[in-house]
C-alpha positions as CSV (number, residue, x, y, z in Angstrom):
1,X,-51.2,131.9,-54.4
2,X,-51.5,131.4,-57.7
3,X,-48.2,131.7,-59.9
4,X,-48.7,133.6,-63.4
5,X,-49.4,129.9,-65.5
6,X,-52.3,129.3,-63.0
7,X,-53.5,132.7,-63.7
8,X,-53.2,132.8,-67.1
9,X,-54.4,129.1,-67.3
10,X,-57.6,130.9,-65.0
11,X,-58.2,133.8,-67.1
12,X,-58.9,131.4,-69.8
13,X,-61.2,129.4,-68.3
14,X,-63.0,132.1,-67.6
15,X,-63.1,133.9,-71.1
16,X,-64.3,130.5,-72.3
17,X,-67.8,130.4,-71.8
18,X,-68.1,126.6,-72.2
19,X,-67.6,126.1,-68.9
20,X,-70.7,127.4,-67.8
21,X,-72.7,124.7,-70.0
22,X,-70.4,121.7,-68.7
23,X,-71.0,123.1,-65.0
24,X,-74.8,122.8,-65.9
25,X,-74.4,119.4,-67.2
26,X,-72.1,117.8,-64.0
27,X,-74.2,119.5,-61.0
28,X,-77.2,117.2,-62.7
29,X,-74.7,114.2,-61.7
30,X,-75.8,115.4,-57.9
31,X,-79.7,114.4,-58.3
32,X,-79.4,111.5,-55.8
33,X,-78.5,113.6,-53.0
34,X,-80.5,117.1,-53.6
35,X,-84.1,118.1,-52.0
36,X,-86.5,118.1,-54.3
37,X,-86.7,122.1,-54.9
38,X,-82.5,121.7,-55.4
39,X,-83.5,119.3,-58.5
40,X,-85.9,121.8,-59.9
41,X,-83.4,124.4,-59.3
42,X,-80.6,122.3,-61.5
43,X,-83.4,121.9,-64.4
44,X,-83.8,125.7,-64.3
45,X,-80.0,126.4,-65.0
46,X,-79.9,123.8,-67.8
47,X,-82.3,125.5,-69.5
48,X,-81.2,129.0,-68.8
49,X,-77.8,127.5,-70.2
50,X,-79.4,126.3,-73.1
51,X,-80.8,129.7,-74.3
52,X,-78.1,131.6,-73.2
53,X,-76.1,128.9,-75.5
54,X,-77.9,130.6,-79.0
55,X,-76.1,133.9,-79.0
56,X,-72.6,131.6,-79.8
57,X,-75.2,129.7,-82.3
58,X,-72.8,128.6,-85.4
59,X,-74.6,126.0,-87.3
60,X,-77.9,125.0,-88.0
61,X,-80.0,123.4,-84.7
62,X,-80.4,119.6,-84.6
63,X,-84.6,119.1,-84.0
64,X,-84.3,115.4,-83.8
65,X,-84.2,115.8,-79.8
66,X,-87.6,117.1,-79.7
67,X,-89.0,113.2,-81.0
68,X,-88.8,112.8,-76.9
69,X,-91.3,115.3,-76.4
70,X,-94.3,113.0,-77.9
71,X,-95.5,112.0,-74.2
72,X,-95.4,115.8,-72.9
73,X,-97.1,116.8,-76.4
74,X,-99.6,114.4,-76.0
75,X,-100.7,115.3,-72.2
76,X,-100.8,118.6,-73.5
77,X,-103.3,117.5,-76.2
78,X,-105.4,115.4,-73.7
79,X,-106.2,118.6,-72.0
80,X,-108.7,118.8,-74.8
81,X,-111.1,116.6,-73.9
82,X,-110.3,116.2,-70.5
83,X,-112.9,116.9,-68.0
84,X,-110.7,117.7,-64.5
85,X,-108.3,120.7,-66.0
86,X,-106.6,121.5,-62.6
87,X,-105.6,117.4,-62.5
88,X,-104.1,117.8,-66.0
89,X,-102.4,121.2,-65.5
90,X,-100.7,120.0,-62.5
91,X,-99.7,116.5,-64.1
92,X,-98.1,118.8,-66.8
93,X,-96.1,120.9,-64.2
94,X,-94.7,117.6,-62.9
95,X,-93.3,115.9,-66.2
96,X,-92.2,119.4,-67.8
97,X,-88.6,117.5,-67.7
98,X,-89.9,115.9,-71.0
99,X,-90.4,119.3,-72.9
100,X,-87.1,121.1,-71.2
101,X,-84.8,118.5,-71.8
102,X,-84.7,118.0,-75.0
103,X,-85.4,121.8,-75.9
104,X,-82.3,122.3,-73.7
105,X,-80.1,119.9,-76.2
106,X,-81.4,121.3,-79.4
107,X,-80.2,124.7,-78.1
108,X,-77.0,123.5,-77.1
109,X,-76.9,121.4,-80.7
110,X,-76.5,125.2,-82.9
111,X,-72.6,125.4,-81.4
112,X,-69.5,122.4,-81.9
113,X,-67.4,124.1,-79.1
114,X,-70.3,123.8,-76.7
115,X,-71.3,119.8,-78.3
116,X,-67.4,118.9,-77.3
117,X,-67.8,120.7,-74.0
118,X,-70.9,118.9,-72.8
119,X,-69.6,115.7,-74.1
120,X,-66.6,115.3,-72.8
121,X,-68.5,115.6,-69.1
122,X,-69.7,112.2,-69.5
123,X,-67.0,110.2,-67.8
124,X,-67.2,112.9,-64.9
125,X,-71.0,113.4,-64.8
126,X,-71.0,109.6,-63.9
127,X,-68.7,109.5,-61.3
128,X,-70.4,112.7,-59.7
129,X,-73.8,110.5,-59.9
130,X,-71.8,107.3,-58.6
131,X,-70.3,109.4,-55.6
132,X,-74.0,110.5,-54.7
133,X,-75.6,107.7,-54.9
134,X,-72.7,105.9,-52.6
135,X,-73.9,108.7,-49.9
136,X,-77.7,108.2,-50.7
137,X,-77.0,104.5,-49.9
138,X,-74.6,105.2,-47.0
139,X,-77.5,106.7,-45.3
140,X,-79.7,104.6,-46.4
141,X,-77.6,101.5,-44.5
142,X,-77.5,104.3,-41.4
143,X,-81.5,104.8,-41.3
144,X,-81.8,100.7,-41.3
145,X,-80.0,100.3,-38.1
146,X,-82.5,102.7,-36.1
147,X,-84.9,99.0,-37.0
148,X,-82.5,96.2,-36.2
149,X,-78.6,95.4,-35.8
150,X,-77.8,92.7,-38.4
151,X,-77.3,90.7,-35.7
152,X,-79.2,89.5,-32.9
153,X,-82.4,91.7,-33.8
154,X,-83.4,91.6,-37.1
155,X,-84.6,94.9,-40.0
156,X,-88.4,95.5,-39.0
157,X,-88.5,96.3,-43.0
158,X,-92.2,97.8,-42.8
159,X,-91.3,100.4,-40.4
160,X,-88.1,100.9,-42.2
161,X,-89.4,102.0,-45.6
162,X,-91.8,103.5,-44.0
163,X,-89.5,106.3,-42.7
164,X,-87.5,106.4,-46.1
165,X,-91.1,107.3,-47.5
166,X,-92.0,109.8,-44.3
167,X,-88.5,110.9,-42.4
168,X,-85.6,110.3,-44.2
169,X,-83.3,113.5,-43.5
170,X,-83.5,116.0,-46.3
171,X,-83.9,113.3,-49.2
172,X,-87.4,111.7,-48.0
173,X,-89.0,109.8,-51.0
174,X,-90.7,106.4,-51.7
175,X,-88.2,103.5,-51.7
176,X,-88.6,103.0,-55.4
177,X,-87.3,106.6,-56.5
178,X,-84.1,105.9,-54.4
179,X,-83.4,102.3,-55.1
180,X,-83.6,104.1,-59.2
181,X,-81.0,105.8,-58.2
182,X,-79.1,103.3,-57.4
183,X,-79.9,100.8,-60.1
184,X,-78.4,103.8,-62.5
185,X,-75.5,104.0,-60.7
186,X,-74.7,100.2,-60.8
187,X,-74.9,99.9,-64.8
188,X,-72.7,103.4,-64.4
189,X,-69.8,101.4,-62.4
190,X,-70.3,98.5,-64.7
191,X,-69.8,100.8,-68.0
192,X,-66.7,102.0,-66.1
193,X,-65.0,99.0,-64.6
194,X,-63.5,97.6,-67.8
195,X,-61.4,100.8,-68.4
196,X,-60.2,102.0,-64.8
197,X,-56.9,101.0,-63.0
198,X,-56.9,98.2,-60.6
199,X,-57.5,100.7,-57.7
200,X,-60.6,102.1,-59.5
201,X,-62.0,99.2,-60.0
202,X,-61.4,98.3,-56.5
203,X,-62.9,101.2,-55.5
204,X,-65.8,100.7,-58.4
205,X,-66.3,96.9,-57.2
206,X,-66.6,98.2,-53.4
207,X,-69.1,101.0,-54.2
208,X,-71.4,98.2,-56.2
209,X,-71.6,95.3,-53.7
210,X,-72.8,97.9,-50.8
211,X,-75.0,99.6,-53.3
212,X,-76.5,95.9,-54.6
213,X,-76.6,95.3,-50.6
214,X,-78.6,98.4,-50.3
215,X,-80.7,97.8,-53.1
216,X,-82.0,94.8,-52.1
217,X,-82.8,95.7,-48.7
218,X,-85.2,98.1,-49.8
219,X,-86.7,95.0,-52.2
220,X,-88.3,96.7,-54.6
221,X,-88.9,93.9,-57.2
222,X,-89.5,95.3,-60.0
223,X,-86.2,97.6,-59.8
224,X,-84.2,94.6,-58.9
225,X,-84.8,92.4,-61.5
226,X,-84.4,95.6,-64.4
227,X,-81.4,96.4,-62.9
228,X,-79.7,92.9,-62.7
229,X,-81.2,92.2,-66.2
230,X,-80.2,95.6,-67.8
231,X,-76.6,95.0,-66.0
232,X,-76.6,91.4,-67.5
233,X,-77.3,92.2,-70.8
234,X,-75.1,95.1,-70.8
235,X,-72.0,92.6,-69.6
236,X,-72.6,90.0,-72.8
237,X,-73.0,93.1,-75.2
238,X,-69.9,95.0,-73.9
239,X,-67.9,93.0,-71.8
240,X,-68.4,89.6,-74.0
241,X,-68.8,87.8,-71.1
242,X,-67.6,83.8,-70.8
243,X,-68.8,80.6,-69.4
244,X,-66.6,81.9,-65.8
245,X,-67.5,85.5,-65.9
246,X,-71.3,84.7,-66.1
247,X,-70.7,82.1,-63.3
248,X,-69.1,84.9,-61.1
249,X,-72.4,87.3,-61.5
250,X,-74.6,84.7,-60.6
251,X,-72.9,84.0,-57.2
252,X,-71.9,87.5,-56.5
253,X,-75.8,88.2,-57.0
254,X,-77.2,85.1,-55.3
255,X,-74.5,85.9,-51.6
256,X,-75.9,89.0,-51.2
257,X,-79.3,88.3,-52.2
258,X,-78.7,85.1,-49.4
259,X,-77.0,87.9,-46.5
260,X,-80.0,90.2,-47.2
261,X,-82.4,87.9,-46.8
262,X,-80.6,86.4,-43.8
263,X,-80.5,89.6,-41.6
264,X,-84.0,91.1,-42.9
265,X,-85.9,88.3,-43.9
266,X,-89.2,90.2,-44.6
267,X,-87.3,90.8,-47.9
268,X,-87.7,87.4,-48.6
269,X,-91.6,87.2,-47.7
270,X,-92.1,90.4,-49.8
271,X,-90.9,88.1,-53.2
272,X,-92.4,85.1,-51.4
273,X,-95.8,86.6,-52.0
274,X,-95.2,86.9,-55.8
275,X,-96.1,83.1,-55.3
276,X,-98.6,83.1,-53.3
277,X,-102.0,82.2,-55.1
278,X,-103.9,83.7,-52.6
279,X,-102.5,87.1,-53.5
280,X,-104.4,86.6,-56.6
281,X,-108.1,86.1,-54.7
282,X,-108.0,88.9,-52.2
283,X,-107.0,92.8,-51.8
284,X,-105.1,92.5,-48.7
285,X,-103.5,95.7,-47.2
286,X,-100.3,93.5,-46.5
287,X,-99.4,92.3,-49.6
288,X,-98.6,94.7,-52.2
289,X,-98.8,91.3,-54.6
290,X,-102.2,91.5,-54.3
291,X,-103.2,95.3,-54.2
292,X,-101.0,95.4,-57.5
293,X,-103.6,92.3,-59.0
294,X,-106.7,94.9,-58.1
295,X,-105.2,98.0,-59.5
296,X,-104.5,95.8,-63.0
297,X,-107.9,94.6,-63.2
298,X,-109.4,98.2,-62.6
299,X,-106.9,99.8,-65.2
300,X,-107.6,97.1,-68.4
301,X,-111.6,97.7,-67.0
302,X,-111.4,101.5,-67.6
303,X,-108.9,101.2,-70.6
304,X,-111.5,98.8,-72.5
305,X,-113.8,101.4,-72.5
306,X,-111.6,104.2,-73.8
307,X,-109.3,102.7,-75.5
308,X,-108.5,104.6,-78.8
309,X,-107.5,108.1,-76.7
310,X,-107.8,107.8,-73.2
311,X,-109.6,109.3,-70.8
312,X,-107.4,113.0,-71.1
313,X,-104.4,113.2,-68.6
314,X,-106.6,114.7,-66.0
315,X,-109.0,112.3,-65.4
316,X,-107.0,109.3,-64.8
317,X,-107.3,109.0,-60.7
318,X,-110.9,109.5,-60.9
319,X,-111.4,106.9,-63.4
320,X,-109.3,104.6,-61.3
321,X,-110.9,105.4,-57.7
322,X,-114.6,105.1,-59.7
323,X,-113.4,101.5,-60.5
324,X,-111.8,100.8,-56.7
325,X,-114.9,102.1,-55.2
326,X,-116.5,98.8,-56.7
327,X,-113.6,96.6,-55.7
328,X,-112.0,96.6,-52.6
329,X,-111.8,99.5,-49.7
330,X,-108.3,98.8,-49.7
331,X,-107.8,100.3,-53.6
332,X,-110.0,103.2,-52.4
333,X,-108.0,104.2,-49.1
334,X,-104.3,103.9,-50.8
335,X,-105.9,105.8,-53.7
336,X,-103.0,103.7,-55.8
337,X,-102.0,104.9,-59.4
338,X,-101.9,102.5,-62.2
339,X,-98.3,101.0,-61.0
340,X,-97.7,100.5,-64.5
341,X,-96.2,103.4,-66.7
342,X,-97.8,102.0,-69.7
343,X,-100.8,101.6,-68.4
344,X,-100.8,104.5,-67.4
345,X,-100.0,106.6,-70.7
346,X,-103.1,104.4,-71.9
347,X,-105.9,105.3,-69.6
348,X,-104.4,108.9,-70.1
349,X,-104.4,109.1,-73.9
350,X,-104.9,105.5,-75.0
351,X,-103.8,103.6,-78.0
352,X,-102.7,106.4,-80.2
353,X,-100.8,107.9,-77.5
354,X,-98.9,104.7,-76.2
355,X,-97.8,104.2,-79.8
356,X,-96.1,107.0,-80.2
357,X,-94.3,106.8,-77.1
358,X,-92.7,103.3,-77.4
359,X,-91.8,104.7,-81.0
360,X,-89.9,107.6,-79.7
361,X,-88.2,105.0,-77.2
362,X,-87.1,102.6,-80.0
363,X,-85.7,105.4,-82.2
364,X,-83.6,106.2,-79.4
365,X,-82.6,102.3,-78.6
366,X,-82.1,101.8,-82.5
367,X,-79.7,104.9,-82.3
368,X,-77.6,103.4,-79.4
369,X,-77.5,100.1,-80.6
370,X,-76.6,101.4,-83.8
371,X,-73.4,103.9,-82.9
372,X,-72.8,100.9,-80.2
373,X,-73.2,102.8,-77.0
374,X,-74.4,99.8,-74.9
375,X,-74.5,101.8,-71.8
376,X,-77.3,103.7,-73.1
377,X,-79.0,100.9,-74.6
378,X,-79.2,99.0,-71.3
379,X,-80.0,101.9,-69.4
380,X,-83.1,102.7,-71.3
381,X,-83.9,98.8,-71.4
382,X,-83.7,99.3,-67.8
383,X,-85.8,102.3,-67.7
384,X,-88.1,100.2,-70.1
385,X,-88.6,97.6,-67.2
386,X,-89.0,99.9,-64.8
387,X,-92.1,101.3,-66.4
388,X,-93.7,98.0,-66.0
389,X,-94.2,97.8,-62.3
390,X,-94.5,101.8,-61.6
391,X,-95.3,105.2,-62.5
392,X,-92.0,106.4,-62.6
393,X,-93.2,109.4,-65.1
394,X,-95.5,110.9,-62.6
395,X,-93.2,112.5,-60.0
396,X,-90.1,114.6,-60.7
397,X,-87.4,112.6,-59.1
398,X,-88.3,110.2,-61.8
399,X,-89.0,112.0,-64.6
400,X,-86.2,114.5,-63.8
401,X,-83.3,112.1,-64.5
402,X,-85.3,110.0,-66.9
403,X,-85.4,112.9,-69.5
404,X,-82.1,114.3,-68.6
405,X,-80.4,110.9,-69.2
406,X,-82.5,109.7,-72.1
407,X,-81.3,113.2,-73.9
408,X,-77.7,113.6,-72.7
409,X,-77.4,110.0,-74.8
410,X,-79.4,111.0,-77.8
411,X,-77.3,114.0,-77.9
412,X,-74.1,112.2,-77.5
413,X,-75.1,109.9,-80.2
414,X,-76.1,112.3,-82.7
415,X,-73.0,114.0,-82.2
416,X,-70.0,111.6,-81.9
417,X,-68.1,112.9,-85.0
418,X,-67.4,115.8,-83.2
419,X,-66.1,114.1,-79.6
């Protein structure tokens, strides 16, 4: 029972609305662990939120937010000239995170009390994500015993990501859209560590080493070496790292990089293949080394010839599949995107279009870097590197906490006099 201070303390919670906006912001903290309809439910109360945020509108609406529009603007555009509408319409459904978002933090920008609100959910909204993410791997580590024991039989690792992609409870997804999550949620315990209590960052230093465990298990390449590099950076420009502190993140990284390889060793042959010049000769179906070497030639082939504004969003996959028709049956049955975000953005509207893109992404970095958020900074870096081995724009668990992150920061640091 509550005693008349709790009430009273209750009743005005309730009268003050705010709540409601800082509720929308911390259930986004539970992406890692929600089907994918419960993440496009979580986008649809942000946004409801958002407008419902303009009848307490008190000042004037900050439309600097809408800068990280310029990709969705530009597919939108493309539609113009592109030849395969239903493609396009349907690419537009899937990356609508990059209009709502930052709609959804201009709206919220017309009202201080609701700024403070939302940004005092921060510290929260990333223990919320660290706590999922911790689950996400747990089950992760589960799923991996159903191939091997760590022990006397070793992880069968195709079969294994092969069910994450196919089976994987209620959260099935490709390996790289998990291992994301948890490459966020490592440079969030890192941004934390320095300012927690010794049994926080007990806790926080647990957490990490299974999730880095985890996260190398699933050996997606490009996601590991982002996320170590991102963390790295994000060490020297926050943590001013020394000569010992550098040592002790190389041989933390290297043990469990040595145990994973140890008890599921076709980790290791996946970066061995990196290596390997005959990855470079032939498509094979086993090495993804070399199906990634086909799908770049086909993508700088089709981007040479349409260079200026791209081919129009919807066209894209038949461009590619035109070009793998030509090249290897193995490009043609996989029917493979461009593995490359950039890439990608080309062949959909070219030159013109990538250009404005990595200028909307280096107004926000010069805006971190600027007000010093470092966390930010390195998370976008990150995001940065991740677009350079996969499409991480083209389905919504990507795109989804992409935009929301990317504008929860520009927000924040647009609005610091007012934290």
């Amino acid at each position: 029972m509550l005693n008349n201070n709790g009430l009273t303390k209750l009743k005005e919670v309730l009268k003050d609305k705010t709540y409601c906006y800082s509720i929308s912001i911390l259930l986004l903290g539970l992406i890692p662990i929600l089907p994918f309809r419960g993440k496009g439910v979580l986008v649809a109360i942000f946004i409801i939120t958002a407008i419902l945020s303009l009848q307490n509108k008190t000042r004037k609406l900050n439309y600097l937010y809408l800068i990280n529009t310029v990709l969705f603007i530009g597919y939108l555009i493309s539609l113009l000239y592109t030849d395969t509408i239903k493609q396009g319409l349907s690419i537009l459904e899937t990356t609508l995170s990059l209009l709502i978002f930052p709609l959804g933090f201009m709206l919220f920008s017309g009202n201080n009390k609701i700024i403070k609100s939302i940004l005092k959910q921060e510290k929260k909204c990333k223990y919320v994500f660290i706590g999922a993410s911790f689950f996400l791997a747990i089950l992760i580590f589960y799923t991996s015993l159903e191939f091997g024991n760590y022990g006397t039989e070793k992880i069968n690792l195709n079969n294994f990501l092969k069910t994450l992609n196919q089976n994987f409870y209620w959260l099935t997804d490709h390996p790289i859209y998990l291992s994301i999550f948890l490459a966020v949620s490592l440079l969030m315990i890192a941004s934390l560590y320095k300012n927690s209590n010794k049994k926080s960052k007990f806790l926080l230093a647990l957490i990490g080493l299974f999730q880095i465990f985890v996260l190398i298990l699933m050996s997606r390449k490009g996601i590991l070496f982002s996320v170590f590099l991102s963390i790295f950076l994000f060490f020297i420009l926050y943590i001013k790292l020394n000569k010992k502190h550098i040592i002790q993140v190389i041989i933390v990284s290297i043990f469990f990089s040595l145990i994973t390889f140890k008890y599921a060793p076709d980790t290791l042959k996946r970066f061995r293949e990196t290596f390997d010049s005959k990855s470079y000769k032939k498509i094979e179906n086993y090495s993804s080394t070399s199906i990634r070497y086909g799908i770049y030639k086909c993508a700088f082939h089709k981007i040479s010839n349409s260079w200026l504004i791209g081919y129009g969003v919807g066209d894209v996959k038949n461009e590619l599949l035109e070009c793998y028709q030509k090249t290897s049956p193995v490009l043609v049955k996989g029917q493979y995107n461009s593995h490359n975000q950039y890439l990608k953005i080309l062949l959909s509207i070219g030159f013109i279009g990538l250009m404005l893109f990595l200028v909307s992404l280096f107004i926000n970095l010069k805006l971190f870097y600027i007000k010093k958020d470092y966390f930010a900074f390195c998370l976008l870096i990150m995001y940065m590197g991740f677009m350079l081995t996969e499409n991480i724009l083209d389905r919504q668990n990507g795109v989804i906490l992409f935009s929301f992150l990317l504008n929860y920061y520009c927000f924040k640091n647009t609005n610091l006099d007012l934290k």
